[in-house]
TORMAR-966237 format. One record per residue (C-alpha): residue in one letter; x, y, z. Coordinates in pm, whole numbers, plus 32768, in hexadecimal, padded with zeros to 4 digits. Each point is the difference from the previous one (the first is absolute). Layout:
N
NODE resn   px   py   pz
NODE    A    X    Y    Z
...
This chain:
582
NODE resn   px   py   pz
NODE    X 8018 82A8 8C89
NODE    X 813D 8012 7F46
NODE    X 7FE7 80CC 7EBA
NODE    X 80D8 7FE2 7EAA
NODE    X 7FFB 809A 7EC2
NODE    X 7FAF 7EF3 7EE9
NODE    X 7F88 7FE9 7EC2
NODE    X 7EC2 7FD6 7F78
NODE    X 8032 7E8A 7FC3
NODE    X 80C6 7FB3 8125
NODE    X 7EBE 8087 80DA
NODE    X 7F2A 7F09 7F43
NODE    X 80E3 7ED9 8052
NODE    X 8005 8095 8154
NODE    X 7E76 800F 8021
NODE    X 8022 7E7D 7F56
NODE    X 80E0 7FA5 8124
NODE    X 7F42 809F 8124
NODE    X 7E9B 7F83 7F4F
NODE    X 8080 7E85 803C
NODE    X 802F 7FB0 7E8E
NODE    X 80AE 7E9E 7FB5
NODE    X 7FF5 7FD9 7E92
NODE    X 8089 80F0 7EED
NODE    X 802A 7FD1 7EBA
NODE    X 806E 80FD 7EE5
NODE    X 80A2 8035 7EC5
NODE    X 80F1 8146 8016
NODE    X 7F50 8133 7F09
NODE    X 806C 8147 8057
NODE    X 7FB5 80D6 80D0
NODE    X 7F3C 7ED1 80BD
NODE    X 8177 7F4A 805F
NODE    X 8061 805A 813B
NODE    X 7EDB 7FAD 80A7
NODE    X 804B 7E90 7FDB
NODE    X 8175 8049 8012
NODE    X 7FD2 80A3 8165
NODE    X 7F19 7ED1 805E
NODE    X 80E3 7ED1 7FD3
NODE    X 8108 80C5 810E
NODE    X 7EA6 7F84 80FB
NODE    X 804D 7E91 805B
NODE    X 7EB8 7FBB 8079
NODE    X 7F74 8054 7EAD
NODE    X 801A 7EF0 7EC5
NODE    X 807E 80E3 7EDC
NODE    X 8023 7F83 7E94
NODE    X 8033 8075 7E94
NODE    X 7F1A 7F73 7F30
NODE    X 804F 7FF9 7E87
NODE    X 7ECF 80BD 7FBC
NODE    X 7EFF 80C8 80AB
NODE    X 7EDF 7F01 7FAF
NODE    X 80A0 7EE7 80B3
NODE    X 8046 8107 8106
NODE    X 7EA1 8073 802D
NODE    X 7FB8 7E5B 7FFA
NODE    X 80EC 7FE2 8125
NODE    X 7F64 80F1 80C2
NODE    X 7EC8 7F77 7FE7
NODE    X 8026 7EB8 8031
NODE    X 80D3 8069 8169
NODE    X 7EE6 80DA 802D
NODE    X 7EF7 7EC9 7FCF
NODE    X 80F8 7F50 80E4
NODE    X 7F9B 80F4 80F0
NODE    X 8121 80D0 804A
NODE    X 8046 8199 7F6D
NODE    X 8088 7FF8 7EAF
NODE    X 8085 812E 7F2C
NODE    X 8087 8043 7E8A
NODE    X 80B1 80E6 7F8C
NODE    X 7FED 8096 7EA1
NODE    X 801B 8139 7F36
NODE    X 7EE1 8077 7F0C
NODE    X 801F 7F28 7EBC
NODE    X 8075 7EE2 80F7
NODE    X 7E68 8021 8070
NODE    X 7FB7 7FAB 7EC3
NODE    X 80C3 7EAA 7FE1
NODE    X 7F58 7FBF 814A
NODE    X 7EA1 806E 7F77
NODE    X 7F72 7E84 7FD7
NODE    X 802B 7F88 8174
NODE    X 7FE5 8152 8084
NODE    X 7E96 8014 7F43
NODE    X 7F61 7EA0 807E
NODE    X 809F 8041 815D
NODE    X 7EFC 8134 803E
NODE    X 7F0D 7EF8 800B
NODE    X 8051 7ED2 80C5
NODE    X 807F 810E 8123
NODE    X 8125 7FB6 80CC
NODE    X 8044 7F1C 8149
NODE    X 8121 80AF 8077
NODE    X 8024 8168 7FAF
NODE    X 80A0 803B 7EA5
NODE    X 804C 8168 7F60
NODE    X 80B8 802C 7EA9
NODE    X 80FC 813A 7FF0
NODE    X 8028 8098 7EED
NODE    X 808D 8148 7F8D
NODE    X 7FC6 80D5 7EE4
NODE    X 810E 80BE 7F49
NODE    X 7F55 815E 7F97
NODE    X 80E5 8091 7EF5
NODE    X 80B3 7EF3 7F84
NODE    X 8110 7FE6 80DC
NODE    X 8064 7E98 7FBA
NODE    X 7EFD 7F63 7F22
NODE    X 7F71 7FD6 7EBC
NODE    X 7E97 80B1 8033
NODE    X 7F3B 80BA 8124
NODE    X 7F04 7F28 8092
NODE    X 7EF2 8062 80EE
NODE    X 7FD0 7ECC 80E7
NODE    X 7ED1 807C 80BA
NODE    X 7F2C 7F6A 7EF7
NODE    X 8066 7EAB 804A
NODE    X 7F8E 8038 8171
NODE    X 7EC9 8063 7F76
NODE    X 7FB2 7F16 7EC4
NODE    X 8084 7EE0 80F0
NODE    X 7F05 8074 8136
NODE    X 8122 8043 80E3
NODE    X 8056 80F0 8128
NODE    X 811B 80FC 7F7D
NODE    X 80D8 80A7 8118
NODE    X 80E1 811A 7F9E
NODE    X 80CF 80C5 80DC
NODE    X 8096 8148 8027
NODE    X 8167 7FCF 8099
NODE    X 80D3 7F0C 808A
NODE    X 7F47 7FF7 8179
NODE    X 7ECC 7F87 7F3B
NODE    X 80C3 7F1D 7F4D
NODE    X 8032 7F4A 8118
NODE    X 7E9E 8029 80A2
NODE    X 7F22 7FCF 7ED4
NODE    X 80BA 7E98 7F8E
NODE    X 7F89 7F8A 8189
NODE    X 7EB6 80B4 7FE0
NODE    X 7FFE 7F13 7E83
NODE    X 7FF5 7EE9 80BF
NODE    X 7F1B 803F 812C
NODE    X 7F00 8066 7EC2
NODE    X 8068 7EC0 7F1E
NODE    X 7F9D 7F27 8153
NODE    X 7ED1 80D5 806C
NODE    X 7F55 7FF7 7E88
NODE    X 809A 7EBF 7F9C
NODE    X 8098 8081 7ED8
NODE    X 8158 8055 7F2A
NODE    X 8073 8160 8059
NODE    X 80B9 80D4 7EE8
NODE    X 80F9 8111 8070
NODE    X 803D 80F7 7F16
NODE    X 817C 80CC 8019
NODE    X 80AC 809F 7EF1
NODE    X 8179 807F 7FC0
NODE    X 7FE8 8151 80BB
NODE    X 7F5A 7F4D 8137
NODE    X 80C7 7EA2 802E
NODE    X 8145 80C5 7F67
NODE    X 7FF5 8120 8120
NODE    X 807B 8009 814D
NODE    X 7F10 8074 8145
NODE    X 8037 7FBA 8195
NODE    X 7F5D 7EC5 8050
NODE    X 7F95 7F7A 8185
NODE    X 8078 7EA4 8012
NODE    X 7EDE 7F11 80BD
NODE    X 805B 7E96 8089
NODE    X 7F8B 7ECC 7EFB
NODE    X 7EA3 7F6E 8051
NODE    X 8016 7E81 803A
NODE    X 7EC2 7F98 7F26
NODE    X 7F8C 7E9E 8038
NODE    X 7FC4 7F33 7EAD
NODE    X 7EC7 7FD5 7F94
NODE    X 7F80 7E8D 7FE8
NODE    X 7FB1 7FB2 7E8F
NODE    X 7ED6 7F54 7FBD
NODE    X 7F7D 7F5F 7ED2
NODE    X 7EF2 80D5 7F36
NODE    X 8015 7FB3 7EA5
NODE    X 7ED2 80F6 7FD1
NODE    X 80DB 8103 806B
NODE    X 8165 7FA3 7F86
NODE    X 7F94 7F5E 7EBC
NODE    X 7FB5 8116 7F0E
NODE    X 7F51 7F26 7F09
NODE    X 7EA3 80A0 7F19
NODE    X 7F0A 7F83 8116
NODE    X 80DE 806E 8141
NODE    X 8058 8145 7F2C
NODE    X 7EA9 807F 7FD7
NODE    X 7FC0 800E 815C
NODE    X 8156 805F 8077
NODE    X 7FD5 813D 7F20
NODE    X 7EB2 805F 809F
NODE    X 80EF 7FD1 8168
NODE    X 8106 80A2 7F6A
NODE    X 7F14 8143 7FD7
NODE    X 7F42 8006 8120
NODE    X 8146 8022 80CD
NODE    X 8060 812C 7F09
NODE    X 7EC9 8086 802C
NODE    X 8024 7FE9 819A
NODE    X 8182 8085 7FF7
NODE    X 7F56 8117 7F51
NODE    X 7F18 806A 8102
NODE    X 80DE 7F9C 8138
NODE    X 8121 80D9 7F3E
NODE    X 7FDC 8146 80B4
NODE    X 8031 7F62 8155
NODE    X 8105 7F10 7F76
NODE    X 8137 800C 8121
NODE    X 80FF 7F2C 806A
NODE    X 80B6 8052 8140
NODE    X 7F64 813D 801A
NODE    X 8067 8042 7E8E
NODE    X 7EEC 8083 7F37
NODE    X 8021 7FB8 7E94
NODE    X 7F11 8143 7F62
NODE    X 8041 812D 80AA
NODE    X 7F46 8173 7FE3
NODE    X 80F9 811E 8080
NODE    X 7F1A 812C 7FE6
NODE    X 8091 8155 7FD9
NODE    X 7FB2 80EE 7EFE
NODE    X 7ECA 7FBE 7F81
NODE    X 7FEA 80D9 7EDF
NODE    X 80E2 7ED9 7F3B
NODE    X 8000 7EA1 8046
NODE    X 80C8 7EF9 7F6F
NODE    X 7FDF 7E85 7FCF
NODE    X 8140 7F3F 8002
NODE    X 80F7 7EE5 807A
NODE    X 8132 7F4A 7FFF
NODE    X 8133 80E6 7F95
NODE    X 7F03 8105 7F64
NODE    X 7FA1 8041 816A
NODE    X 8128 809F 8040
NODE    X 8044 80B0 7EC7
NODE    X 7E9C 8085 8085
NODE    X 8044 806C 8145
NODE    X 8162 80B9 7F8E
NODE    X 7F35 80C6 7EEB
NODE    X 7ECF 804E 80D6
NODE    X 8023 7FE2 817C
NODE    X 7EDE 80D1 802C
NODE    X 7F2E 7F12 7F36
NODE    X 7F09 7F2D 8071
NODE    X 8054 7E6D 7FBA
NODE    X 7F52 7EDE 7FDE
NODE    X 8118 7ED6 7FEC
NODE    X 7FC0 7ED4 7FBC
NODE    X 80D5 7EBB 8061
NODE    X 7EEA 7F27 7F88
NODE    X 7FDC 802E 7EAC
NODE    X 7F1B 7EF4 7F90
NODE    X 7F1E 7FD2 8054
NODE    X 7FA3 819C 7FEE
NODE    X 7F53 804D 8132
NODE    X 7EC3 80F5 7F47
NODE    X 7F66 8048 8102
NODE    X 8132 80D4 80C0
NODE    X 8054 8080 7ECF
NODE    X 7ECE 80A1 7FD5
NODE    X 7FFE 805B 815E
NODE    X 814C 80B3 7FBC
NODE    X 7F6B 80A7 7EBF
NODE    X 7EC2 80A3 80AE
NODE    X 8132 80BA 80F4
NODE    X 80A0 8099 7F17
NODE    X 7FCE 811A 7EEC
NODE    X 80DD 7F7A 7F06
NODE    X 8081 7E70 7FD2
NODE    X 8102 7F7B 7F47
NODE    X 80B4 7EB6 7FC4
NODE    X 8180 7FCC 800D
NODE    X 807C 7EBD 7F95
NODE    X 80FA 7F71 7F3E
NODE    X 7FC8 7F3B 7EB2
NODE    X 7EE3 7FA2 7F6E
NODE    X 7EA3 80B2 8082
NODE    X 7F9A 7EE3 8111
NODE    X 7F41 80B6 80EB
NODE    X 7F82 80FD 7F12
NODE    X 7F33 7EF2 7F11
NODE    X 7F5A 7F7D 8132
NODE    X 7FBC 816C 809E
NODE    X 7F3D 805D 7EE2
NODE    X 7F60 7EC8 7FC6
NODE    X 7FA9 8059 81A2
NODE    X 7F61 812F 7F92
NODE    X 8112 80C4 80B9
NODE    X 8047 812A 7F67
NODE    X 8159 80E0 7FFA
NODE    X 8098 810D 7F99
NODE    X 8150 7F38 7F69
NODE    X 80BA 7ED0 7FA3
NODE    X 80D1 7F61 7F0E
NODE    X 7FAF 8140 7EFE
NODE    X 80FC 80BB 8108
NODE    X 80FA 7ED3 800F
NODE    X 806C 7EF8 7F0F
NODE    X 8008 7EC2 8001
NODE    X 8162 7FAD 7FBE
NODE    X 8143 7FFE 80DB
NODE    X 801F 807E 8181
NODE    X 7F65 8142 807A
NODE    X 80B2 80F7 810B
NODE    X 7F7A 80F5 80C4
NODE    X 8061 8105 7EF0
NODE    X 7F2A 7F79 7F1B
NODE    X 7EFE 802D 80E8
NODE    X 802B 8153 8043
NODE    X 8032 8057 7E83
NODE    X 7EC7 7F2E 7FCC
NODE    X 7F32 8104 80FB
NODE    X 80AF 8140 7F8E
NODE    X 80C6 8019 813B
NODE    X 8174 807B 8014
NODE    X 80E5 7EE9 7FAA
NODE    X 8143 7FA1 80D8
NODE    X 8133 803F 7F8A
NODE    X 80E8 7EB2 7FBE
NODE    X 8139 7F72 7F39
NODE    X 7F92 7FEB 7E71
NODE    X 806A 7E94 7FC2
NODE    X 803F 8058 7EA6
NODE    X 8147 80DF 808D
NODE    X 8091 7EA9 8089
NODE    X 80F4 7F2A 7F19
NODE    X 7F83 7F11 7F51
NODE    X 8058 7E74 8052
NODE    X 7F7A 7F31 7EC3
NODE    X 7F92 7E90 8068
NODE    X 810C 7F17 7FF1
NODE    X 8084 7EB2 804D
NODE    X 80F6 7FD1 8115
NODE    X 8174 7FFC 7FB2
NODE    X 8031 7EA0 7FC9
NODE    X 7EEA 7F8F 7FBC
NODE    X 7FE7 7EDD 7F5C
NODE    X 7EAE 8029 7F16
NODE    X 80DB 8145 7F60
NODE    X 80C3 7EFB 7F55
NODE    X 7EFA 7F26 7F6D
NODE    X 7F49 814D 7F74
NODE    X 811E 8095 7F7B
NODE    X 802C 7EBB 7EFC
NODE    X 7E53 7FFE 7FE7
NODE    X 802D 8152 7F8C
NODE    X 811E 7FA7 7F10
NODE    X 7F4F 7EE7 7F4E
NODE    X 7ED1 80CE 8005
NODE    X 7F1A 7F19 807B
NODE    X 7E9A 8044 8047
NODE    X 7FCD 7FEC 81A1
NODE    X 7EDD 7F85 809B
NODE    X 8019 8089 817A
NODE    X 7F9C 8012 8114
NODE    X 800D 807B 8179
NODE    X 8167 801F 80C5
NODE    X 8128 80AC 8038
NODE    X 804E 7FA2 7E88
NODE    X 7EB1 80D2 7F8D
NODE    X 80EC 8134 8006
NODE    X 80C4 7F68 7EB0
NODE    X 7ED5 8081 7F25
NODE    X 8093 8166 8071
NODE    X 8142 807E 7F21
NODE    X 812F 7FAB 7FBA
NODE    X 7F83 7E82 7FAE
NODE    X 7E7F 8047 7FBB
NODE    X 7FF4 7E90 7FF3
NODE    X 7E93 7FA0 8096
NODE    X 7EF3 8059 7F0C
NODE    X 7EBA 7F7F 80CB
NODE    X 7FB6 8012 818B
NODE    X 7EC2 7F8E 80AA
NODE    X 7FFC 7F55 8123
NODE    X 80AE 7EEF 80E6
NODE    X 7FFC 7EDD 7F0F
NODE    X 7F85 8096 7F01
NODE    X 8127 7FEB 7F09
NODE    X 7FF1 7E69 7FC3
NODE    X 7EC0 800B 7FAB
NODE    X 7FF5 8163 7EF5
NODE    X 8159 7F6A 7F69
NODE    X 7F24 7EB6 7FA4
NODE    X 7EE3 80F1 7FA2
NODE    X 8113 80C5 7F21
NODE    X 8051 7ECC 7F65
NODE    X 7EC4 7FAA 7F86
NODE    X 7FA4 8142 7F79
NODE    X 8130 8004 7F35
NODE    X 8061 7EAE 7FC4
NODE    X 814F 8037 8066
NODE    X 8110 7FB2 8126
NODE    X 8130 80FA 8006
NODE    X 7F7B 80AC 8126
NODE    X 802C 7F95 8173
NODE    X 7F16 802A 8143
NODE    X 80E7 8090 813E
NODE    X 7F9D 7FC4 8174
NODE    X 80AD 7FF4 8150
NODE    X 8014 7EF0 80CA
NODE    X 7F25 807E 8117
NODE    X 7EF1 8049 7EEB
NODE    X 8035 7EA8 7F38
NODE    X 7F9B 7F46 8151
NODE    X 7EF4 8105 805C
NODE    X 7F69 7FD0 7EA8
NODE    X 80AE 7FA4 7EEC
NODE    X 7FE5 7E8F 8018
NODE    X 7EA1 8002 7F8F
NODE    X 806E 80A7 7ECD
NODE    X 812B 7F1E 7FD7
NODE    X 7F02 7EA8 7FF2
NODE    X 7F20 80C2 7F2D
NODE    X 8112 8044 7EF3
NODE    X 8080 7E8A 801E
NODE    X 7E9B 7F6A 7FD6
NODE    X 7FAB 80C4 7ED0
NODE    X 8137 7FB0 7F80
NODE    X 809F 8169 8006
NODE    X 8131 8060 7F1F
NODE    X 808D 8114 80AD
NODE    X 80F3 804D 8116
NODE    X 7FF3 805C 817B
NODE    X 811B 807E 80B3
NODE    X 7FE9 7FE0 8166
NODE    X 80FB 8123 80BF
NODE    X 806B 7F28 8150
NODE    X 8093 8107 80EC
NODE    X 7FC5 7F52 813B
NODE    X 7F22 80DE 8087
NODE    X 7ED6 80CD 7FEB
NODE    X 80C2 8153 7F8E
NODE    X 7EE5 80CE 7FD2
NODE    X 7F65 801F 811E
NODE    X 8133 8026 80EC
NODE    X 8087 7E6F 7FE7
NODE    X 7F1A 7F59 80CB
NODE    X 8037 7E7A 7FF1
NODE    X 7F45 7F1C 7EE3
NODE    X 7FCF 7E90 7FCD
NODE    X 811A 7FD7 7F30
NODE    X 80DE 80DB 80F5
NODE    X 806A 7EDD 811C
NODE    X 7F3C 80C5 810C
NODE    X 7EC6 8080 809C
NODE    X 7F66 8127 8080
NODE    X 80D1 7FDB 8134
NODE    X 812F 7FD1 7F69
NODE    X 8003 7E77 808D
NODE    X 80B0 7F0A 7EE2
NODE    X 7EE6 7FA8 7F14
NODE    X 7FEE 7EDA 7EBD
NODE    X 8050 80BD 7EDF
NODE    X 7F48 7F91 7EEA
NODE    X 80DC 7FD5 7EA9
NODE    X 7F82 80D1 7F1E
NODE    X 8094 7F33 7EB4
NODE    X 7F7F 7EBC 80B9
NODE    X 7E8E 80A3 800D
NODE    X 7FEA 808D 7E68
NODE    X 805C 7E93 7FAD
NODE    X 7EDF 7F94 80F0
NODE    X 7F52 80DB 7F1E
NODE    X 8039 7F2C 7EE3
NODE    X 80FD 80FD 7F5C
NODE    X 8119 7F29 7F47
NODE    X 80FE 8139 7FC5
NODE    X 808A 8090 814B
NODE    X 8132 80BB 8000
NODE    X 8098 8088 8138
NODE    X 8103 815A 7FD2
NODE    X 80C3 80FB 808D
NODE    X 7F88 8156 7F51
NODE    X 8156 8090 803C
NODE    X 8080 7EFB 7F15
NODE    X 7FAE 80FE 7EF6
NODE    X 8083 7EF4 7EB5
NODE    X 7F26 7EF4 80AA
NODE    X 7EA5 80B1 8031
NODE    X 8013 8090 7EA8
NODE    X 801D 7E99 7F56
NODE    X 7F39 7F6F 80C4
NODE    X 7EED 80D1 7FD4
NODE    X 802A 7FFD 7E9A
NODE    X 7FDC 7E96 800F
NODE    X 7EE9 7FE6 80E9
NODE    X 7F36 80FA 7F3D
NODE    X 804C 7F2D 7EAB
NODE    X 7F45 7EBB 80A9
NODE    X 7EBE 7F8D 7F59
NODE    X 7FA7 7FB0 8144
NODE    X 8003 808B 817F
NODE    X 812B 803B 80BC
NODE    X 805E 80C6 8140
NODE    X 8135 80A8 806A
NODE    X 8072 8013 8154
NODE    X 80BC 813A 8046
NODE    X 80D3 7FB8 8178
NODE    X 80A9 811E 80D1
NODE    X 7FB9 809D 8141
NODE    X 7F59 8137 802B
NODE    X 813F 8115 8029
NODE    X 7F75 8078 8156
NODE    X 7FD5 7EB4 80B0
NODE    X 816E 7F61 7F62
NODE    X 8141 80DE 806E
NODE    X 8079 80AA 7EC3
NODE    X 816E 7FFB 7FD2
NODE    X 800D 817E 807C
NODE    X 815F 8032 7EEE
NODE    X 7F9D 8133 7F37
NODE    X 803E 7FE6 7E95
NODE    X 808C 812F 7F05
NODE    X 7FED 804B 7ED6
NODE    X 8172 804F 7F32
NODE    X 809B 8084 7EF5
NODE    X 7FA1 7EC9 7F1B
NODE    X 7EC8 80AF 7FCB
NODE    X 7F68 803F 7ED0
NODE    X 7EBC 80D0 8076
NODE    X 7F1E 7EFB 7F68
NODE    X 7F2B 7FF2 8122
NODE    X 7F8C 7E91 7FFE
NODE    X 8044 7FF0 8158
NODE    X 7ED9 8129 8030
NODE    X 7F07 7EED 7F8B
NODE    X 7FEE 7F37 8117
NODE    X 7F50 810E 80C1
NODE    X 8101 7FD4 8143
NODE    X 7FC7 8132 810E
NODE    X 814B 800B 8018
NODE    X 8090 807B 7EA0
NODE    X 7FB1 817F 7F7B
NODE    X 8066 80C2 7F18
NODE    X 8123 80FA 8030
NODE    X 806C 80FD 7EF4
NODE    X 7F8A 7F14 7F05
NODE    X 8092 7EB9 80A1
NODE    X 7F77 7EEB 80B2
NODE    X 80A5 8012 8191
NODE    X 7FBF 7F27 8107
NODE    X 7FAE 806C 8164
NODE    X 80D5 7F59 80CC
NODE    X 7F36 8049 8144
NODE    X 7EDB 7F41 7F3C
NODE    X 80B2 7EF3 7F5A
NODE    X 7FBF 7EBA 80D9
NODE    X 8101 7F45 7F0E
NODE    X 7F4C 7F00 7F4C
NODE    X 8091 8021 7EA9
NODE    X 7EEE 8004 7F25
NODE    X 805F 8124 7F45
NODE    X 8173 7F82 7FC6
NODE    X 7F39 7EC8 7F5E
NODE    X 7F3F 8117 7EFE
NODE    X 813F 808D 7FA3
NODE    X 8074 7FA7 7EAF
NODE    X 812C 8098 8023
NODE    X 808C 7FB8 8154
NODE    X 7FF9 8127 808D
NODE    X 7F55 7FD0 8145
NODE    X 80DB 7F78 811E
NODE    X 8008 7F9B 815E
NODE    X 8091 8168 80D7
NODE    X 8159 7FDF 8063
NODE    X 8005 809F 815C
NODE    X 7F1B 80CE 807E
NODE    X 7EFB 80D2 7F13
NODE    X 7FD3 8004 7E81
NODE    X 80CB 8122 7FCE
């Protein structure tokens, strides 16, 4: 079998591939991306972006009802969008198989909050897979759906940063053919109204309850899922996913129990395990998931989360520290430069923060590329929740305090995925404040995957773009303005004046993202007109420091697009004449 080294996600759209799946559908969250990305290079697969994770997880479901193996693709808080379908779909079962992906980000890597999603497998009543490395990636997404079929149920596979983020040797395996599924009517199963409901639920838990006790001999192609590798048996250690090999790097001698299925816990080999060894312990990242339910099993242990913690990422040197053992030597990260978060050099939101920031207006934000403008030198977001989540607290803010000189900021990625809700809410209450909707043509964030206002699809095939201005009138707003945020003069009035309404009113801010649009490459310098005033420091551009007191500009970082020449009052920024800004 051939062999290549891949990453975490591009196993599990491997596995997805060779397990016969026809149907994906995802919304991009990192570090859960590239597993979708990888997939839509398979042309026998059908590979979408949704604009959110709900109607992705609603996708999947209905292909898998259609009887054919669906997948989607989220990241943690993306589970939580998804929560309502995801919820009522661990009761009517599945028809073809169906597994949800998503990954965790331990430590905060790219999100706003750490999130555990083990729970949902097991406050839904769902199977959760995790693996270990990127081999398992691939086997445990086809062992998800031989499980979703054999149980009739929605499958949850856990990853996180470290494990869909990493790279590992993977064996490649031919794709398996599998044969639709016939649908046939069953409203008592499909229809998940009070009276089907009741009884789906008691369904729902017998299957848990028989996953439970088949889940030591759980195996798929010869694969099994809970492993014991007994060595040493004076400590033993229960673990899995990327714990498992912090594990096995800070005790080799130790004897393991890992687990790939994670929920249900299988009790019974655990305490197996426990009566074989002198001392047990539990590694796992996060919140304490198997360690509530171990001592509500009556399994006692010598340590837990008391040695850990539950935030960020651990490492194998925390595990030694944690057990007193001689810790490896490595790079202090803290003797590495520093590289403060920053937008791109030409980017186009730096504009339209740099006049929020002069008129001192209060920000409602929210999640994107643009996030990073709460950060110095503009400081101009004051509030960041969620995806959506600045329409709504802007009308929120203007009820509280009865006025309307503040704005709500969102990409347009995050407008479609869930802003529009927020948008029709403002209009029908008859809102007073101002939205400004940052249309870069992409979704930036998360490495410019394509979006329904983009032109094309997952696949890169041409695509209807929907009109973003057409849609906010749709929405019954009356005031629609459409800008370029480098037109410095023109964003600052109109903002004024859209701010001023007494009633709604949304701006339209229109240029490409800087990395998807070629820049015009001509350096710019800095000359003698100069009067050290350091406006053009404000706009927070990677590519201007400070040099024995002056503002310079790297020309090797400069990609030319002018902004700071337009900051200048005084002229003194210019296009390079020849080659270098010296």
């Amino acid at each position: 079998m051939e062999k290549k080294i891949m990453l975490g996600n591009e196993a599990f759209a491997r596995g997805a591939y060779e397990a016969g799946v026809k149907v994906i559908s995802s919304y991009p969250g990192t570090p859960s991306t590239e597993v979708t990305e990888t997939a839509a290079g398979y042309g026998d697969i059908h590979v979408e972006w949704a604009p959110n994770e709900k109607v992705g997880v609603e996708v999947a479901i209905g292909a898998s009802v259609g009887g054919v193996r669906s997948l989607s693709c989220m990241k943690h808080v993306g589970l939580n969008v998804a929560a309502d379908p995801f919820f009522t779909a661990a009761y009517t079962g599945v028809n073809g198989g169906a597994v949800i992906l998503v990954a965790d980000d331990n430590g905060c890597h790219s999100s706003q909050n750490e999130q555990d999603s083990r729970y949902y497998g097991k406050s839904a009543g769902v199977p959760v897979l995790e693996p270990s490395n990127a081999q398992e990636c691939k086997d445990y997404i086809k062992a998800a759906y031989e499980i979703s079929e054999k149980y009739d149920t929605v499958v949850l596979l856990r990853s996180n940063t470290r494990i869909s983020h990493s790279r590992g040797i993977v064996e490649m395996g031919e794709r398996k053919e599998v044969e639709r599924i016939p649908y046939e009517k069953n409203i008592k199963k499909y229809v998940a109204m009070p009276a089907m409901a009741r009884v789906l639920h008691v369904a729902q838990e017998k299957r848990m309850a028989q996953i439970a006790a088949d889940s030591y001999d759980i195996e798929v192609d010869g694969i099994k899922l809970n492993t014991v590798e007994m060595n040493d048996p004076s400590i033993g250690i229960i673990t899995s996913g990327i714990c498992y090999q912090y594990v096995k790097e800070a005790f080799p001698e130790a004897s393991v129990l890992k687990m790939g299925l994670i929920n249900p816990l299988p009790v019974d080999l655990i305490k197996e395990f426990a009566s074989k060894v002198e001392k047990l312990y539990i590694i796992e990242e996060g919140d304490p998931f198997f360690e509530e339910q171990l001592k509500a099993a009556g399994v006692e242990f010598a340590g837990g989360k008391e040695m850990f913690t539950i935030q960020g990422e651990y490492s194998a040197n925390m595990i030694r520290k944690a057990f007193g053992k001689e810790v490896a030597e490595t790079v202090a990260i803290e003797d590495a430069p520093g590289r403060p978060p920053l937008l791109c050099a030409g980017c186009p939101h730096k504009a339209l923060f740099y006049v929020l920031n002069k008129l001192k207006k209060t920000v409602m934000g929210d999640i994107g590329c643009y996030t990073l403008a709460s950060l110095p030198p503009t400081s101009a977001m004051d509030t960041c929740l969620c995806m959506g989540g600045s329409i709504p607290m802007a009308h929120g803010f203007e009820k509280a305090t009865e006025t309307s000189d503040h704005v709500a900021v969102l990409g347009d990625s995050t407008f479609f995925h869930s802003g529009i809700t927020g948008l029709i809410n403002m209009s029908y209450n008859g809102a007073k404040g101002t939205v400004m909707i940052l249309d870069n043509r992409i979704t930036g964030m998360t490495g410019h995957q394509q979006n329904p206002a983009s032109g094309k699809n997952a696949k890169g095939e041409e695509a209807p773009a929907i009109d973003i201005a057409t849609l906010v009138k749709a929405c019954g707003v009356k005031n629609v303005v459409e800008v370029d945020p480098f037109e410095l003069k023109d964003v600052e009035r109109i903002i004024k004046e859209e701010t001023a309404r007494d009633e709604l009113s949304v701006i339209i801010t229109k240029r490409p993202c800087a990395l998807i649009v070629k820049q015009p490459g001509i350096p710019y310098n800095i000359t003698d007109k100069c009067k050290n005033c350091k406006q053009c420091m404000k706009i927070g551009c990677p590519c201007i420091e400070i040099r024995d007191g002056n503002p310079y500009i790297l020309p090797e970082r400069c990609v030319g697009c002018g902004l700071c020449s337009r900051v200048c009052p005084f002229d003194a920024i210019e296009i390079t004449k020849g080659k270098g800004a010296e």
